[in-house]
N, C-alpha and C positions, 0 to 999 in steps of 0.2 A: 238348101243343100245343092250343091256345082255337081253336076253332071263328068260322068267321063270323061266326055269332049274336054268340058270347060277344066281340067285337073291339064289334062293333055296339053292346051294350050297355053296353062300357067307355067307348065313344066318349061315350055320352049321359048317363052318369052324370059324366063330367067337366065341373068349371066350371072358365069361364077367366077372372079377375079382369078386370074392364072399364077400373079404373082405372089410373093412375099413383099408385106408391108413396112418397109424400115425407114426409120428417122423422116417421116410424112408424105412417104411416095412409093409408088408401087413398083418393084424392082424383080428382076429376075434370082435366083439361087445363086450363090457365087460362083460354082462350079457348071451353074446351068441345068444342070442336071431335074427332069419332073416326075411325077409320081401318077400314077394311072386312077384316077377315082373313077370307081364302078357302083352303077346301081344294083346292090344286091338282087332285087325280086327281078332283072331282066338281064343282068353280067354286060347291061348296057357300058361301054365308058361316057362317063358322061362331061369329065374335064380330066384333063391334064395340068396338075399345080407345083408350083415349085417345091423341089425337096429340098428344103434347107438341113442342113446338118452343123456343125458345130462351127465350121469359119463363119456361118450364119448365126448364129446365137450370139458367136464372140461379136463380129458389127453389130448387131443389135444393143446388145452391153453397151459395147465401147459408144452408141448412138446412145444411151439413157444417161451414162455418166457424163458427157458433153452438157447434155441437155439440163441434168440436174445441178451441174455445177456452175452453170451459164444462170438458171431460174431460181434458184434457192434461196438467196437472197431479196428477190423481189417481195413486194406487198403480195398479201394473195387476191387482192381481189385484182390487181395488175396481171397477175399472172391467169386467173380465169377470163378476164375480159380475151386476153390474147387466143385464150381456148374456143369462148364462144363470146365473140363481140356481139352479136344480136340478141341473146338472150339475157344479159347481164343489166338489171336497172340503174 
């Protein structure tokens, strides 16, 4: 069982990604624009993350249908090797 301390120091060794993740990298909001994440039991803020909103949804989209119309025709297991080449026998 972790002790206080040791919760404490898990807490602060953790980072939390700021951005939003689109088409395989990590990108700010389109408008920039962040969002306040608070620890409830302390109204601690603990990250500031991107507020995506709907110009963000649509490049997300418009990032899946690129992506799927680019892959769809591939073999699948061509297309998993490219997902994860070291786990693939």
């Amino acid at each position: 069982m972790k002790t206080q301390q040791q919760w404490i120091e898990q807490r602060e060794a953790q980072v939390i990604e700021q951005r939003a993740f689109l088409n395989g990298e990590y990108t700010a909001a389109v408008d920039e624009t962040t969002l306040e994440v608070v620890n409830p039991a302390t109204d601690e803020i603990i990250a500031n993350i991107a507020r995506c909103k709907s110009a963000d949804v649509d490049l997300a989209v418009e990032y899946a249908k690129r992506a799927f119309k680019k892959r769809r025709m591939e073999p699948k297991l061509s297309s998993t090797q490219k997902i994860y080449p070291d786990q693939v026998c």
